[in-house]
N, C-alpha and C positions, 0 to 999 in steps of 0.2 A: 427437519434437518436432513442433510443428503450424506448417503453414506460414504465411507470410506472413497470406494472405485468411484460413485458420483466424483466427492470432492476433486479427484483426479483429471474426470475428463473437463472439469468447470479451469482447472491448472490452479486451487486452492489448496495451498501448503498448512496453513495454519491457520487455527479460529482463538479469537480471544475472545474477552467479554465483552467488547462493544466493535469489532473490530475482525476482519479476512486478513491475508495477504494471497494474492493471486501473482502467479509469473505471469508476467507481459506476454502475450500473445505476439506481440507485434517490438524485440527489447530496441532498445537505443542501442546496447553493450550487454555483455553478456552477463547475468545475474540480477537484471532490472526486474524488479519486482512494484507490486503495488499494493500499499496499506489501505483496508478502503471499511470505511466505519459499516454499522448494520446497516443503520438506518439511512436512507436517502435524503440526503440533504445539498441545499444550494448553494448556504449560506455560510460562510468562513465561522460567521460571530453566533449560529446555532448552535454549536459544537456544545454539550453539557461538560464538566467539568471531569466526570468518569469518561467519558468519548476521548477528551483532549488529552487524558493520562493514559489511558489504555493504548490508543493509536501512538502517541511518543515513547512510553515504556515498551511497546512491539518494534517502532523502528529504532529504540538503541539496541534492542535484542538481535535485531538482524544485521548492523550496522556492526556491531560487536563479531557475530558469527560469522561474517564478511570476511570483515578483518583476519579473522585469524584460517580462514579458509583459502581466499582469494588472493591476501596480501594488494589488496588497490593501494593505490597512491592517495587516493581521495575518493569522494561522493558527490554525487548530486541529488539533494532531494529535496520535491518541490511540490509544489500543486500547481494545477493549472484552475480557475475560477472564472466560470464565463464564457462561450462559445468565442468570443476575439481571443482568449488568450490560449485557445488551445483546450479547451475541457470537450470529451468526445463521448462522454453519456451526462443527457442534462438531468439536471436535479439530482446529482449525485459527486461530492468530491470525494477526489483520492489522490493518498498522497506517492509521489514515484520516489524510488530508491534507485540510484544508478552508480554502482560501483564504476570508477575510473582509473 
């Protein structure tokens, strides 16, 4: 596990139990973030049942804190699955947060 000042330079805000969120190195809008499970994975329908709860209970938790920090109008949040549709590390999805 990396420490604290690691987690920093890697730009990991928070670890859950099956689950990171890292700020966007590269955001669309300011406060894009990325939910991005432990485990490497390719496959939408891999996802275990604790992965798929963990990653959704993280991004209402941010989506929530958003809210009441940022005040957006809205969100965007998506995956990209696939090199055609935009996924830019393979064998790994994650999902983006984009306050709007």
């Amino acid at each position: 596990m990396h420490s604290i000042d690691q987690d920093k330079d890697f730009l990991i805000v928070a670890r859950r139990s099956s689950c990171i969120v890292i700020m966007n190195k590269f955001p669309y809008n300011s406060g894009h973030v990325l939910v991005c499970p432990l485990r490497h994975i390719s496959d939408f329908n891999s996802f275990t049942s604790e992965e798929l709860f963990s990653i959704h209970s993280t991004t209402q938790e941010l989506t929530s804190a958003m809210q009441h920090l940022f005040s957006p109008h809205g969100f965007n949040i998506g995956i990209n699955i696939g090199q055609s549709a935009g996924a830019g590390v393979p064998d790994h999805l994650h999902y983006h947060i984009v306050p709007r």
